[in-house]
N, CA, C and O atoms as a DFTB+ gen file, in Angstrom:
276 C
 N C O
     1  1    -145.213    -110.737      89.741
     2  2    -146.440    -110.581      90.485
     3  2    -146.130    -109.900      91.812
     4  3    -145.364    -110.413      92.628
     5  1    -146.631    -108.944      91.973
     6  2    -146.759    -108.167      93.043
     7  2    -147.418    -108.272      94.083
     8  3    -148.391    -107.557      93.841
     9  1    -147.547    -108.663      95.043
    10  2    -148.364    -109.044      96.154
    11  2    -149.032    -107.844      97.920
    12  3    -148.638    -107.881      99.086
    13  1    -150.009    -107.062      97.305
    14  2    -149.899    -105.873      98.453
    15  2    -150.155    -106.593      99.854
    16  3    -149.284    -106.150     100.603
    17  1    -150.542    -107.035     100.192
    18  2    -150.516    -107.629     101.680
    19  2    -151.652    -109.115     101.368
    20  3    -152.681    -109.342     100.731
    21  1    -150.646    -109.898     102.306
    22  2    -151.108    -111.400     103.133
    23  2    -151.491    -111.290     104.281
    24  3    -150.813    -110.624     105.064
    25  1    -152.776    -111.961     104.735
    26  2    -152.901    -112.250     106.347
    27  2    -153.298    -113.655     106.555
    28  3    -153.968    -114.374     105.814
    29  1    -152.742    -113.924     107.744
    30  2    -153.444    -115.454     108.473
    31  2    -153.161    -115.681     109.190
    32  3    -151.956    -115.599     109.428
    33  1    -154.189    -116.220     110.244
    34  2    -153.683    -116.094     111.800
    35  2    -153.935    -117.532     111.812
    36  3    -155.060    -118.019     111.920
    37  1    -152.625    -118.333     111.673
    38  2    -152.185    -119.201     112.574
    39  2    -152.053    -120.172     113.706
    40  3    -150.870    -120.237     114.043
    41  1    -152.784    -120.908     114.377
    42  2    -152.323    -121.585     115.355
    43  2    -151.142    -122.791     115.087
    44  3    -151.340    -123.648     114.226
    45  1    -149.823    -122.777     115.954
    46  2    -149.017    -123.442     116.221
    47  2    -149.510    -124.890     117.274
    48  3    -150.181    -124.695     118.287
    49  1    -149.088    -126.243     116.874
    50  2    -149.331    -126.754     118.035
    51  2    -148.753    -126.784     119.365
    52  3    -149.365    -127.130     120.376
    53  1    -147.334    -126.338     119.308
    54  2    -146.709    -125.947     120.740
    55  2    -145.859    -124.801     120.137
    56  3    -145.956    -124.430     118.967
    57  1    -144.974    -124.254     121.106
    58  2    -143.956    -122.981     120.731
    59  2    -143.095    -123.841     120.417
    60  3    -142.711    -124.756     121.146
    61  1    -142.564    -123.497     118.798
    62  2    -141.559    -124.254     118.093
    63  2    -140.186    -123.341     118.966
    64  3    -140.212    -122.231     119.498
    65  1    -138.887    -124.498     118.808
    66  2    -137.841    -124.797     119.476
    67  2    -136.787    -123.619     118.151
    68  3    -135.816    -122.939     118.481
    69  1    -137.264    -123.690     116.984
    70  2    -135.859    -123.037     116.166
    71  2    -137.420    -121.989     115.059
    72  3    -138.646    -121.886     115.090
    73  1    -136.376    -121.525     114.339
    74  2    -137.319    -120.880     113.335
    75  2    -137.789    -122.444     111.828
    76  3    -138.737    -122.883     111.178
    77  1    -136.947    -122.562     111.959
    78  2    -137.140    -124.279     110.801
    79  2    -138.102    -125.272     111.079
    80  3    -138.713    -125.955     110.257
    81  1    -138.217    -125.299     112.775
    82  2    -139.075    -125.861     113.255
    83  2    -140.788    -124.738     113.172
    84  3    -141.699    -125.214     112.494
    85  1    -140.908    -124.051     113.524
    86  2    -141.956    -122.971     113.571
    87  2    -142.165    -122.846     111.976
    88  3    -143.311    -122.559     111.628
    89  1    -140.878    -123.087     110.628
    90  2    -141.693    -122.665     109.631
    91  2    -142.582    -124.406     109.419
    92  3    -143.572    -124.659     108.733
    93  1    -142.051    -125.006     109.982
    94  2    -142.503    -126.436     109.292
    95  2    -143.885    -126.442     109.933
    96  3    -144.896    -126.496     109.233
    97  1    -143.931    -126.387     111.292
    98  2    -145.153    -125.695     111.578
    99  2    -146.010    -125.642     111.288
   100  3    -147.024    -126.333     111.385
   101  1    -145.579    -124.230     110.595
   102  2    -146.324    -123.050     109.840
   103  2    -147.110    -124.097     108.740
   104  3    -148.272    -124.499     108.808
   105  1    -146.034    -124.415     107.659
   106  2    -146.324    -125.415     106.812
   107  2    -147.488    -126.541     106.867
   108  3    -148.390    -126.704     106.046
   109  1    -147.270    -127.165     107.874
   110  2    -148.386    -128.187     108.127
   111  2    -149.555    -127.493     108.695
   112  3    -150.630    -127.532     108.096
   113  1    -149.460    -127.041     109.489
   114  2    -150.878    -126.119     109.514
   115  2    -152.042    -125.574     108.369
   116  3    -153.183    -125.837     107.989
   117  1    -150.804    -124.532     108.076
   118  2    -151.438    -124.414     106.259
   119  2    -152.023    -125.281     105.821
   120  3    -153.236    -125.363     106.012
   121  1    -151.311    -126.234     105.067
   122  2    -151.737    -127.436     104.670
   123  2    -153.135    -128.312     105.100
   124  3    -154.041    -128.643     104.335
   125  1    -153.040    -128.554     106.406
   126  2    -154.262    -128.633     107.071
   127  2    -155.540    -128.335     106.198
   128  3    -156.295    -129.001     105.489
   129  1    -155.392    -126.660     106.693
   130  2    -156.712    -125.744     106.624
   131  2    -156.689    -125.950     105.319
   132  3    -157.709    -126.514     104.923
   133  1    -155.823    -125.677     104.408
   134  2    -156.650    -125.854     102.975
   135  2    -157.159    -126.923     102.453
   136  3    -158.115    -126.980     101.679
   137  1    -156.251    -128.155     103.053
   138  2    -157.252    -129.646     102.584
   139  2    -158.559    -129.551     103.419
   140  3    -159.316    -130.452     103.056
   141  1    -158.982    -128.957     104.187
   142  2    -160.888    -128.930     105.114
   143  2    -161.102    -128.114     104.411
   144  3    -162.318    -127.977     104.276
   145  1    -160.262    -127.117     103.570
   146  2    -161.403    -125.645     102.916
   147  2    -161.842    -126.480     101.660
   148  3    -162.785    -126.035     101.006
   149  1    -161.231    -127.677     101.254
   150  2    -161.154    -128.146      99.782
   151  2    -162.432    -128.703     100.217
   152  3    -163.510    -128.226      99.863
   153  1    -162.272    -130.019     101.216
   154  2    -163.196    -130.433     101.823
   155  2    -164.496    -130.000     101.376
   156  3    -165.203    -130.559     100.539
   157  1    -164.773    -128.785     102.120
   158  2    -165.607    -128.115     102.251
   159  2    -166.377    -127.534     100.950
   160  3    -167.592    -127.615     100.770
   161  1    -165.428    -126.923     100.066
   162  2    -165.483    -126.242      98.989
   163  2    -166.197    -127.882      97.818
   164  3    -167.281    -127.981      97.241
   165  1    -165.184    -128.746      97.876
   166  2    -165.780    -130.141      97.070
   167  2    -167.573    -130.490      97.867
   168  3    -168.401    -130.767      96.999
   169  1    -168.079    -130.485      99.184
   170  2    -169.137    -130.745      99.369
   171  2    -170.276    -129.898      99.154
   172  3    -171.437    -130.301      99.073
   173  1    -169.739    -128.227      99.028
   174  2    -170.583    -127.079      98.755
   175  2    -171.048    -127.469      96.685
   176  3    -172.029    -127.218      95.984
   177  1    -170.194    -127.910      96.531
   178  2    -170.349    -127.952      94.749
   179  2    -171.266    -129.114      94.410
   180  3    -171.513    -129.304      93.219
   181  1    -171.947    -130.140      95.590
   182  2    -173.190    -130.557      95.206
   183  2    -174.348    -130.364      95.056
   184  3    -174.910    -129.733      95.951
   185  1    -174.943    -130.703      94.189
   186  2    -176.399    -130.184      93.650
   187  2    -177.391    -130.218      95.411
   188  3    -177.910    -129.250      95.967
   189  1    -177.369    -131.184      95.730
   190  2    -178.321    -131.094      96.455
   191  2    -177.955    -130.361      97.788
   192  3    -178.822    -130.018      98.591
   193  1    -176.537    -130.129      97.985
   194  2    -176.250    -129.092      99.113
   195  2    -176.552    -127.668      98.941
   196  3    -176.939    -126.909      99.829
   197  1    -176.282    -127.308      97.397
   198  2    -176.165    -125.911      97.068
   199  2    -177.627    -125.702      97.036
   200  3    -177.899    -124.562      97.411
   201  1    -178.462    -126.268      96.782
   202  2    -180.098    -126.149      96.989
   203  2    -180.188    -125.764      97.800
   204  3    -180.740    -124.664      97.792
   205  1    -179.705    -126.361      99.242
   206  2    -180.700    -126.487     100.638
   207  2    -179.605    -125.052     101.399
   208  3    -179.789    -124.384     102.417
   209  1    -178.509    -125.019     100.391
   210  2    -178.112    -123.568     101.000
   211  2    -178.994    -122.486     100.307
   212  3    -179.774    -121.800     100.967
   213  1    -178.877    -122.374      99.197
   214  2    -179.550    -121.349      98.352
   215  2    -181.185    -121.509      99.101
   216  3    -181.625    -120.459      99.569
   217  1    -182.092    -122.779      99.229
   218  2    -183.385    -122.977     100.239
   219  2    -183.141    -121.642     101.340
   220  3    -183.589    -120.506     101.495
   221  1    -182.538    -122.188     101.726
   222  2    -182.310    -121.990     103.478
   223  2    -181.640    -120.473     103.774
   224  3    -181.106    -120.135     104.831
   225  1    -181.800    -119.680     102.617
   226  2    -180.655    -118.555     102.850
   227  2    -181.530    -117.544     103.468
   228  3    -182.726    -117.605     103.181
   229  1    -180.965    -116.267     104.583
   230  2    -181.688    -115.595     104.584
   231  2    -181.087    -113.950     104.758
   232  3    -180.409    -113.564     105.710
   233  1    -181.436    -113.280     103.824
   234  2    -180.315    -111.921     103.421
   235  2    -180.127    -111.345     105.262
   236  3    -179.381    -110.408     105.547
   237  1    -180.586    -111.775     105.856
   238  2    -179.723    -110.730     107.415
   239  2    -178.654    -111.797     108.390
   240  3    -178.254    -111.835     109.553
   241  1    -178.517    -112.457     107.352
   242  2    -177.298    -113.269     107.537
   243  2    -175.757    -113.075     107.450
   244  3    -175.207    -113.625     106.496
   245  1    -175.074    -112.445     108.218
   246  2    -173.408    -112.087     107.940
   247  2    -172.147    -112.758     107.976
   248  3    -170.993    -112.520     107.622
   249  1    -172.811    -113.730     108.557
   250  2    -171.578    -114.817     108.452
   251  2    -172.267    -116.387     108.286
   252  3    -173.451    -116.556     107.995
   253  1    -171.314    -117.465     108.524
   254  2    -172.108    -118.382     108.204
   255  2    -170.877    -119.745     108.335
   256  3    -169.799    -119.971     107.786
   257  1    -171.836    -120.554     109.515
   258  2    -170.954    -121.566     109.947
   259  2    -170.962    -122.644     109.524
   260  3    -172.127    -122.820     109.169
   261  1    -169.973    -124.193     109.163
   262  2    -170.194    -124.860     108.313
   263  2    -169.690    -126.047     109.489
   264  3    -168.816    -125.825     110.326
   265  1    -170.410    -127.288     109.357
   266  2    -169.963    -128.209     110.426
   267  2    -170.407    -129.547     110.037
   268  3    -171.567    -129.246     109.757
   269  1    -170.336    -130.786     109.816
   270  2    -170.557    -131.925     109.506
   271  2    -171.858    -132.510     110.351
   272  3    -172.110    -131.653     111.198
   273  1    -172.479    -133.247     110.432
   274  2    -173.687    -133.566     111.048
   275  2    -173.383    -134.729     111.516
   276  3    -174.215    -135.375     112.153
């Protein structure tokens, strides 16, 4: 598998001390963001959310922010 380009911008919680330290970092960070995207992604796949998005949509819309109540 061939891979043409990755991006992701990152926040560190302080400036790591070695590169082992900065990848572990790296690592937990990652990690992070994809367990809230899952999060996110598991609460979008309910019936009654995907309604009140699909309700509520409106085509001059370009982005779109997601936040807990």
């Amino acid at each position: 598998m061939q891979v043409e380009r990755i991006s992701a911008d990152v926040n560190l919680k302080h400036k790591p001390r070695s590169g082992k330290e900065a990848y572990t970092m790296l690592i937990h960070s990652l990690k992070a963001e994809i367990e809230e995207k899952q999060e996110i992604l598991s609460q979008l796949t309910k019936t009654e959310i995907k309604q009140k998005f699909i309700d509520g949509w409106n085509p001059a819309t370009r982005s779109v922010n997601i936040y807990d109540l």
